[in-house]
FIKOLZA-1660 file (N, C-alpha, C; in steps of 0.1 Angstrom, whole numbers, plus 5000, padded with zeros to 4 digits):
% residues 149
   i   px   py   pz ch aa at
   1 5008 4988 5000  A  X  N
   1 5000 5000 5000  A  X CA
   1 5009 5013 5000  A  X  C
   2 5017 5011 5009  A  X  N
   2 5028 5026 5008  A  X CA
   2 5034 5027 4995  A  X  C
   3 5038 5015 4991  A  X  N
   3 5045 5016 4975  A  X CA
   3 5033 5023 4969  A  X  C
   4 5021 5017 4970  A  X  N
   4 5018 5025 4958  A  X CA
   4 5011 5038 4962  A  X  C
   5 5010 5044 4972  A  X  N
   5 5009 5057 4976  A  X CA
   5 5023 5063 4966  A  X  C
   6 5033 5061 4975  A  X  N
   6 5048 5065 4970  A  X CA
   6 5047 5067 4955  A  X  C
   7 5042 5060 4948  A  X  N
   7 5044 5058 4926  A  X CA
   7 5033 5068 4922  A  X  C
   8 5018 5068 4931  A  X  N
   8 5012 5078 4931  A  X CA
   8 5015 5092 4932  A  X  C
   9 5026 5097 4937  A  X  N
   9 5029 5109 4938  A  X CA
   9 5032 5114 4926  A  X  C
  10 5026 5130 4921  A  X  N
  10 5030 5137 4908  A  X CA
  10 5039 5147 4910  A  X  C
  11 5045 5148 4898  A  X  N
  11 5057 5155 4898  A  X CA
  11 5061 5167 4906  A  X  C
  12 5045 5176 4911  A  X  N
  12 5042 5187 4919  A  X CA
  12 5053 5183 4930  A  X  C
  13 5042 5167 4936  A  X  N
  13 5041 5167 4948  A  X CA
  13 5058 5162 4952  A  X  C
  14 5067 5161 4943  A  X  N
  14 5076 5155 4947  A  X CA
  14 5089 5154 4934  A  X  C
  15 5093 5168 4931  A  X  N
  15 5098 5172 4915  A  X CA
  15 5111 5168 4919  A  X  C
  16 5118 5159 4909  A  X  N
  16 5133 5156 4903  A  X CA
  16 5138 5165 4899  A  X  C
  17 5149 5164 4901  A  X  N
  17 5162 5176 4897  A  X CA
  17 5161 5181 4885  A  X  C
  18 5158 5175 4875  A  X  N
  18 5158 5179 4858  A  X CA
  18 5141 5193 4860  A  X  C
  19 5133 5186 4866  A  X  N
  19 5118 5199 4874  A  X CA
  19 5126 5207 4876  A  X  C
  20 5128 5208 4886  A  X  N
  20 5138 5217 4893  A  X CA
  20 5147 5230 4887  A  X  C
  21 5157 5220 4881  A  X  N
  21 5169 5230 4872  A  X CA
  21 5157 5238 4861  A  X  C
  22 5148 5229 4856  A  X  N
  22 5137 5242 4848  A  X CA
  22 5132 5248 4848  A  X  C
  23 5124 5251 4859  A  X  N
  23 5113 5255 4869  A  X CA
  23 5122 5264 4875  A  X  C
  24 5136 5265 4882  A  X  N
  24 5142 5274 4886  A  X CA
  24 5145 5286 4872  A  X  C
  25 5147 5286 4861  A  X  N
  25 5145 5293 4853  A  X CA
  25 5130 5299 4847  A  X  C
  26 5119 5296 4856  A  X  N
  26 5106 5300 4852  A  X CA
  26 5103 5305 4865  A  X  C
  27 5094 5322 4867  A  X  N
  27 5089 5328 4877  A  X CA
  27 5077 5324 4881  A  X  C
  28 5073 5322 4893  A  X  N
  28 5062 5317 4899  A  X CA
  28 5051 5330 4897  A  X  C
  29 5038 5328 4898  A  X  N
  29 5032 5343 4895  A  X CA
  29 5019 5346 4903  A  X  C
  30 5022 5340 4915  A  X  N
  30 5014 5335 4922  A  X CA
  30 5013 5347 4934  A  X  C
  31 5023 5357 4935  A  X  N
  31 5026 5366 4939  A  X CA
  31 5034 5367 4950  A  X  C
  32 5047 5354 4948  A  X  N
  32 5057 5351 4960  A  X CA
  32 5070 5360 4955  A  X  C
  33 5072 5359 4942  A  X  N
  33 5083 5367 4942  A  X CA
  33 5096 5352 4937  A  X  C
  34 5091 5338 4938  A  X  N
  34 5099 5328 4940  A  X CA
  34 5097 5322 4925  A  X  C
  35 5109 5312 4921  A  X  N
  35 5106 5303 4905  A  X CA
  35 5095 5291 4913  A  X  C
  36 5096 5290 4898  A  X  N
  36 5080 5275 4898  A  X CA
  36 5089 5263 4911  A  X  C
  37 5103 5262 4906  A  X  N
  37 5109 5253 4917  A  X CA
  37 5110 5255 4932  A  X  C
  38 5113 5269 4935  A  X  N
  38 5114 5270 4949  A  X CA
  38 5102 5278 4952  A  X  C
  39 5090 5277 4950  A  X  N
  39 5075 5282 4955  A  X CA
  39 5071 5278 4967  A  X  C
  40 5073 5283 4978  A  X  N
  40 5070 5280 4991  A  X CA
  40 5052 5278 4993  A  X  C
  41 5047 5285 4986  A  X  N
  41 5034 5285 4988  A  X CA
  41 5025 5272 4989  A  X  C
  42 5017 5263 4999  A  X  N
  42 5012 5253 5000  A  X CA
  42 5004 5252 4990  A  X  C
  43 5001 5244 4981  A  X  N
  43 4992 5237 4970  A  X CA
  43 4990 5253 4961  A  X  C
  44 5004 5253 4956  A  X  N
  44 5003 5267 4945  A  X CA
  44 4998 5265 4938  A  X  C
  45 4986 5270 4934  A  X  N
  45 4982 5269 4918  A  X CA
  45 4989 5271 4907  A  X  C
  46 4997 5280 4909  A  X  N
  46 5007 5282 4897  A  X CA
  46 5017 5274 4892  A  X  C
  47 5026 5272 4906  A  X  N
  47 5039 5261 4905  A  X CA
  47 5032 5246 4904  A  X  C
  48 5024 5242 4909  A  X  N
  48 5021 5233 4911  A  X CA
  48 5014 5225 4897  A  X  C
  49 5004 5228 4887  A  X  N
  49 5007 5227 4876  A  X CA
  49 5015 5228 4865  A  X  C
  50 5027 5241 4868  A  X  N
  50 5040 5243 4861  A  X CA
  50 5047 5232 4859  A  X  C
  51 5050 5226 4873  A  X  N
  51 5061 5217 4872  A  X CA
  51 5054 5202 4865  A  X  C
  52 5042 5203 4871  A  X  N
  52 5039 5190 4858  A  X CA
  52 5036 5188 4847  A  X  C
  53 5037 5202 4841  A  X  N
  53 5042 5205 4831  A  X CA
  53 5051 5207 4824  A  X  C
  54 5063 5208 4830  A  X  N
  54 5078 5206 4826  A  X CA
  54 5079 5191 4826  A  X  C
  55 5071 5185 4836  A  X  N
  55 5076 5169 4839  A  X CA
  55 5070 5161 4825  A  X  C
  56 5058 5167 4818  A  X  N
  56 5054 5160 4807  A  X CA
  56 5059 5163 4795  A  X  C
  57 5066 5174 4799  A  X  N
  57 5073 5184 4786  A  X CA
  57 5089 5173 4786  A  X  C
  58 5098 5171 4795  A  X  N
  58 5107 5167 4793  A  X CA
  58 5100 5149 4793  A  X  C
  59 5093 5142 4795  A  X  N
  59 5091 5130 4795  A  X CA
  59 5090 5126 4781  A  X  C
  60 5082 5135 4772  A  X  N
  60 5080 5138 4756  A  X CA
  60 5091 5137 4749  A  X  C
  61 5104 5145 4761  A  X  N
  61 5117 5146 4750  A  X CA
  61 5123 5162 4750  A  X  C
  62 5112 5172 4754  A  X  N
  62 5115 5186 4747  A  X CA
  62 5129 5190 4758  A  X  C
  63 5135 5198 4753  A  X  N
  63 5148 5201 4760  A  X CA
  63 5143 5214 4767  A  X  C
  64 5157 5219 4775  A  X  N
  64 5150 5227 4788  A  X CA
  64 5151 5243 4780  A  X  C
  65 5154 5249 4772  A  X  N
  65 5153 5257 4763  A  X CA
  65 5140 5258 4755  A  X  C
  66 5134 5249 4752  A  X  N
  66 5123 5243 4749  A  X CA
  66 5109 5245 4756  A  X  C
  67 5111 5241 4766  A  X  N
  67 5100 5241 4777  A  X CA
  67 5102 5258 4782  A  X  C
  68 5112 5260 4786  A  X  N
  68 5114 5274 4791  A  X CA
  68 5108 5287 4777  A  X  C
  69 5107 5284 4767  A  X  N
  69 5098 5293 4756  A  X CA
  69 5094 5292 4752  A  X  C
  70 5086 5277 4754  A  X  N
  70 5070 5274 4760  A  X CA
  70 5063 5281 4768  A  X  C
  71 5070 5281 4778  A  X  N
  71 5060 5292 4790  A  X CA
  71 5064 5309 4783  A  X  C
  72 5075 5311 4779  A  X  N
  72 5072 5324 4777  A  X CA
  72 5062 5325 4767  A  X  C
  73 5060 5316 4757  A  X  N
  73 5051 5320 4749  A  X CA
  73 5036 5322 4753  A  X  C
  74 5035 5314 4763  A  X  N
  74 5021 5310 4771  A  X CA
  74 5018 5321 4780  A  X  C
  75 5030 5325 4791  A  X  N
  75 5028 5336 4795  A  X CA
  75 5032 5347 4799  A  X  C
  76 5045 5349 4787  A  X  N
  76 5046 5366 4782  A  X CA
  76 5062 5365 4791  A  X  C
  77 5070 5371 4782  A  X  N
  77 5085 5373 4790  A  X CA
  77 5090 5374 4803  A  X  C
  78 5073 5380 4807  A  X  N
  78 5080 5381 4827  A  X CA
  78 5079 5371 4830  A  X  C
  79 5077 5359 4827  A  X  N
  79 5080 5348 4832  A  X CA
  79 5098 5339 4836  A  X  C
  80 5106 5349 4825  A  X  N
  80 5117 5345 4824  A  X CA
  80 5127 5349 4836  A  X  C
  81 5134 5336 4842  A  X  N
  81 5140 5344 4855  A  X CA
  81 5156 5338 4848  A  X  C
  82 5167 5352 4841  A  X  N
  82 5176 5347 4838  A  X CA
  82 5186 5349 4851  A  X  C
  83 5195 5335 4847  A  X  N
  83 5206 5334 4854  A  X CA
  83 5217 5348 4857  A  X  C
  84 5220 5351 4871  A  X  N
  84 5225 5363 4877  A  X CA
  84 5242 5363 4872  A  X  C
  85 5246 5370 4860  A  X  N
  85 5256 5372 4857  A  X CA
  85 5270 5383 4864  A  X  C
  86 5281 5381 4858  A  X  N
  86 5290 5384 4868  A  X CA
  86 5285 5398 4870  A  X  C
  87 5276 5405 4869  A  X  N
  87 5277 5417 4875  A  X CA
  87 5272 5418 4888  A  X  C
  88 5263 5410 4888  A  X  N
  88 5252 5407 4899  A  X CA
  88 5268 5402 4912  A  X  C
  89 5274 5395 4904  A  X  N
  89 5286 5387 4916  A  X CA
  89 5297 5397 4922  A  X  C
  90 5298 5407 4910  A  X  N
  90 5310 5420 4915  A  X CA
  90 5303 5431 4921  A  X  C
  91 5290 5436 4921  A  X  N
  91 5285 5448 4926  A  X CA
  91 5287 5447 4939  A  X  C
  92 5282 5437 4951  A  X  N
  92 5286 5434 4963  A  X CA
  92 5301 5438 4970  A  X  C
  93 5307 5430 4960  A  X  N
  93 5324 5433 4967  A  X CA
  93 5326 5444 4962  A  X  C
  94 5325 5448 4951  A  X  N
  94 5328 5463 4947  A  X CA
  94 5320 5473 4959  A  X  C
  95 5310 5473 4962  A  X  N
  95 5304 5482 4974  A  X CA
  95 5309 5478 4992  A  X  C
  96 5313 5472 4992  A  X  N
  96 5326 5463 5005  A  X CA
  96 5338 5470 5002  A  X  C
  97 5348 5473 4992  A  X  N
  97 5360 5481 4985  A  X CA
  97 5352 5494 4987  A  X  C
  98 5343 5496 4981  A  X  N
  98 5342 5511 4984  A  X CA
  98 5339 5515 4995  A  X  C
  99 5333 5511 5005  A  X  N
  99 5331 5513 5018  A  X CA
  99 5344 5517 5026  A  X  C
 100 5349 5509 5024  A  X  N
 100 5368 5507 5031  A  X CA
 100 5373 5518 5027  A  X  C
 101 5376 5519 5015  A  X  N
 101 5384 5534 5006  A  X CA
 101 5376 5546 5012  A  X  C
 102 5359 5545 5016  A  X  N
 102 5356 5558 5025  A  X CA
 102 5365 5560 5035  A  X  C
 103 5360 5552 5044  A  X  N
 103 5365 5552 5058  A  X CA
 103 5377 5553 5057  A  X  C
 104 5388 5548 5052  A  X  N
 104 5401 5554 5054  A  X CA
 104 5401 5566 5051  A  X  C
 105 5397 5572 5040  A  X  N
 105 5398 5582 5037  A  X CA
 105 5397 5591 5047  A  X  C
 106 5384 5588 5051  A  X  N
 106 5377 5596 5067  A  X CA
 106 5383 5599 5079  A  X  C
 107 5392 5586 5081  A  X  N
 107 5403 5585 5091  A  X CA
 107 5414 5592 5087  A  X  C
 108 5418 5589 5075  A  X  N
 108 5432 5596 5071  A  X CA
 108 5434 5613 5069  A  X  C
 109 5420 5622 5069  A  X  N
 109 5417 5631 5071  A  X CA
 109 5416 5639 5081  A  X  C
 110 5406 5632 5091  A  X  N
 110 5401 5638 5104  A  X CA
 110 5409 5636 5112  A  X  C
 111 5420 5624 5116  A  X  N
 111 5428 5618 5126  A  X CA
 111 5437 5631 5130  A  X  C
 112 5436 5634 5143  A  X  N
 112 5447 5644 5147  A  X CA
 112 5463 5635 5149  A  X  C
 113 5477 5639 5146  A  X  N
 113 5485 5636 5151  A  X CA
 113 5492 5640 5161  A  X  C
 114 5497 5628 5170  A  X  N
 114 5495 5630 5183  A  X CA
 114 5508 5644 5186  A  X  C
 115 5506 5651 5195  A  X  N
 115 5514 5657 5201  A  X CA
 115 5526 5659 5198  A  X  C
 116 5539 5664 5203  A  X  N
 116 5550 5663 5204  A  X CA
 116 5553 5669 5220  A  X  C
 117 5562 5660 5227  A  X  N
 117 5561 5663 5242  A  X CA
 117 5569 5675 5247  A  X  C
 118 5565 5683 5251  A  X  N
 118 5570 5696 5254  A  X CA
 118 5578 5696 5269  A  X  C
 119 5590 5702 5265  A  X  N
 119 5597 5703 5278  A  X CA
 119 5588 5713 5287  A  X  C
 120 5593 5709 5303  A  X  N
 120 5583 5718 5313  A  X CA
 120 5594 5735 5313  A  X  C
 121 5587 5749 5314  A  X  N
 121 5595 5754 5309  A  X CA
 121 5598 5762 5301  A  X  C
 122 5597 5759 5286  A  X  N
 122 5605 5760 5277  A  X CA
 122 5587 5764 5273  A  X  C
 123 5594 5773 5260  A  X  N
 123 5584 5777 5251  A  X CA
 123 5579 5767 5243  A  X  C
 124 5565 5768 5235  A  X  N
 124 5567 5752 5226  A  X CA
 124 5573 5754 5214  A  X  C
 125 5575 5739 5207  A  X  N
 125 5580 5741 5192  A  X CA
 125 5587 5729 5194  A  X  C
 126 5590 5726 5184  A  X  N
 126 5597 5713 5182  A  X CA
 126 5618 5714 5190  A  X  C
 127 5622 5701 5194  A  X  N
 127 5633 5709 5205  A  X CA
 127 5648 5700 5192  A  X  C
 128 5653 5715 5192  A  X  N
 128 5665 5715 5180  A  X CA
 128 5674 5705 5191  A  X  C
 129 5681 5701 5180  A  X  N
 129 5693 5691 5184  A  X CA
 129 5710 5700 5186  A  X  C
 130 5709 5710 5188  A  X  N
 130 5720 5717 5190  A  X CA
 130 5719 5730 5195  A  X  C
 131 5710 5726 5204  A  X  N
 131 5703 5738 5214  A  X CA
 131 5717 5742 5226  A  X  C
 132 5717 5754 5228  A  X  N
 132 5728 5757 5234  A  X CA
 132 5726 5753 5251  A  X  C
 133 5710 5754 5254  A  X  N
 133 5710 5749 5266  A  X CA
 133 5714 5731 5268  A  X  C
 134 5711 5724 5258  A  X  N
 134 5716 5709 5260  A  X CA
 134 5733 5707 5257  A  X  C
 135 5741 5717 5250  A  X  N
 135 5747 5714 5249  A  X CA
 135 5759 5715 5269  A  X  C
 136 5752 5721 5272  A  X  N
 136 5761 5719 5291  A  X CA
 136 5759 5712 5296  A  X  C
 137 5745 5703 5295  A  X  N
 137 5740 5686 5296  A  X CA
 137 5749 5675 5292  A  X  C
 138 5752 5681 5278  A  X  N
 138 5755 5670 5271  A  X CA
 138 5774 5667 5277  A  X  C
 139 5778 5682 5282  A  X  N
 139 5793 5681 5287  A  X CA
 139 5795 5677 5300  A  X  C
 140 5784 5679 5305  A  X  N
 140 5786 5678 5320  A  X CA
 140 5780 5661 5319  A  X  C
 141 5777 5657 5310  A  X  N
 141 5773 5639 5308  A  X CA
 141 5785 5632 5304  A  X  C
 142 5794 5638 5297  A  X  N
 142 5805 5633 5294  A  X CA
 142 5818 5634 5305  A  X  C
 143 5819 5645 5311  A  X  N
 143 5827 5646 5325  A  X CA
 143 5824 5634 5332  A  X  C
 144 5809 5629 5334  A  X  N
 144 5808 5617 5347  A  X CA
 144 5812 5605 5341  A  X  C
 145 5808 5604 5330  A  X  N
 145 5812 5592 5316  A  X CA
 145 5826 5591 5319  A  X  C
 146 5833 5596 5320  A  X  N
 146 5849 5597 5323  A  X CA
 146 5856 5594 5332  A  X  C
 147 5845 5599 5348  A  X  N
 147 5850 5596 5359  A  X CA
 147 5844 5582 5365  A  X  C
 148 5833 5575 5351  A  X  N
 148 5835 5559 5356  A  X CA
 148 5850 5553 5350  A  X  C
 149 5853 5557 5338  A  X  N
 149 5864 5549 5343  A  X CA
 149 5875 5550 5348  A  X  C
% end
């Protein structure tokens, strides 16, 4: 009895991959927004005749090119759901790249750099290397340097 429940099942209720790959090329119109293959909708009227109609279309022989302009002829070009070419696959990462190139930008603009540490003292400005006040530092560093050894 289960077996023949199981052989009873129509192509709707239980579509092969060859449904499938064709039916994913045909729009559902049932008002999901989804192909005849992946139609979430319980007992779709739309999908649910489609696919057994692909299943009699390829059982005949007709190829999936075939069946697919069949339905457009039947029901008008918006039926056609073409396959998402490389643009569809680069606009993503291209808007990820551009995101990044903002924000650095943004950073590399507004970022203050930090400080320079100011003697206590001393007027500011950046401190010269041959400042006359370090140079009696730098003698009187050398005098003790001497009297280590």
């Amino acid at each position: 009895m289960a077996a023949a429940a199981a052989l009873a099942q129509t192509a709707s209720e239980k579509p092969n991959v060859d449904v499938r790959r064709v039916g994913a090329r045909i729009a559902c119109t049932c008002g999901c927004k989804d192909s005849v293959a992946t139609c979430s909708m319980l007992e779709c009227h739309i999908s649910k005749p489609a696919k057994e109609r692909i299943a009699k279309m390829q059982a005949l022989g007709y190829s999936d090119d075939d069946i697919v302009k069949a339905f457009i002829r039947d029901y008008g070009a918006g039926v056609y759901l073409a396959p998402p070419n490389a643009f569809g696959w680069v606009v993503p990462y291209a808007a990820v790249g551009f995101g990044f190139v903002v924000i650095w930008l943004f950073v590399k603009k507004y970022r203050k750099p930090a400080p320079i540490a100011e003697i206590p003292g001393r007027a500011g400005g950046p401190m010269q290397l041959d400042d006359p006040e370090l140079e009696k530092y730098k003698d009187q560093i050398e005098k003790d340097m001497a009297n280590l050894e």
